[in-house]
Residue, then its C-alpha position, 0 to 999 in steps of 0.5 A: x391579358x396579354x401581359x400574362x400570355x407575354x410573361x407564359x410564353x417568356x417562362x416556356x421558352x425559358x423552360x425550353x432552353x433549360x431542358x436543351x442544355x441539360x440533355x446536351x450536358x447529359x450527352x456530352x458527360x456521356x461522350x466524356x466518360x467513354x473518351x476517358x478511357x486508355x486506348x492500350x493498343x496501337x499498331x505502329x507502322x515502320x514510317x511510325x517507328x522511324x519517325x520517332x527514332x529520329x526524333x528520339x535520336x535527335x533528342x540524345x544528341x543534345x543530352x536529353x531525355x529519349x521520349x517514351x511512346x504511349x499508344x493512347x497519345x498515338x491513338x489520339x495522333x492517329x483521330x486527328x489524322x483521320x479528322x484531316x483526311x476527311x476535311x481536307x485540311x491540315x490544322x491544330x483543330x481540336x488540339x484542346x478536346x485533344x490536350x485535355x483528354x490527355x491531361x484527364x487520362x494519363x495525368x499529364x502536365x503539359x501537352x504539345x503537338x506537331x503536324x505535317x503534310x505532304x511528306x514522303x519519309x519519316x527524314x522529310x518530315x523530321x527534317x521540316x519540323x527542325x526547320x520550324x522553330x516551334x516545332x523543334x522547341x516540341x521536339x527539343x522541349x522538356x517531355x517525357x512521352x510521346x504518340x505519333x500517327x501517320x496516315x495516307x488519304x487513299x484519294x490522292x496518296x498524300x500523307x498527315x502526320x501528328x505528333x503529340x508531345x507530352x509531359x506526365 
């Protein structure tokens, strides 16, 4: 008798499990589907705008390519700002859910990013990157496109700054 209650709880938990995975896949396909969408509008600030002027200017002078802006990828720049803030962190956390919807949404085949912090102007962080020899491979490396976000932590004035790199 208690081989068959051990073998009736054994089955209902793994029907238990069962059911929570696939409402977790359901919702996460969900999630998936609505982040799949082209983010069409962004408003650059001047810092924004400057900041990929140097970048581009940086990049003319070695010969290469400029890098074309696209809002999306400033979209997704402008998410991971906004993670920081709120965490009070500086990192790469999620670059690959970032990487990936870029992939997925524009066709992108490579895809790349810098961060910084704490930088007063656009020249303070470009300059920093230069000075760090894997981001200046991003900034120098063989893209096509490019999204930039900087944002302010209204609590103590500091700004974050992501710059994705990418190559469709």
């Amino acid at each position: 008798m208690n081989s068959k209650l051990l073998r009736l709880s054994f089955f209902t938990a793994i029907l238990c499990f069962m059911a929570s995975c696939t409402a977790e896949d359901n919702a996460s396909s969900q999630e998936t589907s609505e982040d799949l969408k082209v983010v069409l509008n962004y408003e650059y600030s001047p810092v924004e705008l400057e900041t990929m002027a140097l970048i581009n200017d940086h990049r003319v002078s070695l010969g290469l390519n400029p890098l074309e802006k696209i809002n999306h990828v400033s979209y997704k720049s402008e998410e991971h700002d906004h993670y920081m803030i709120a965490n009070n962190v500086v990192n790469h956390n999620d670059f690959e859910a970032r990487s990936a919807n870029i992939m997925k949404v524009l066709k992108a085949k490579n895809v790349s990013e810098n961060i910084a912090y704490n930088y007063n102007s656009a020249k303070g962080a470009f300059d920093a990157w230069l000075k760090s020899e894997g981001h200046k491979q991003n900034i120098e490396g063989n893209f096509t496109h490019f999204g930039l976000s900087i944002r302010e932590n209204p609590a103590n004035g500091k700004k974050y700054y992501t710059n994705i790199f990418v190559k469709i």
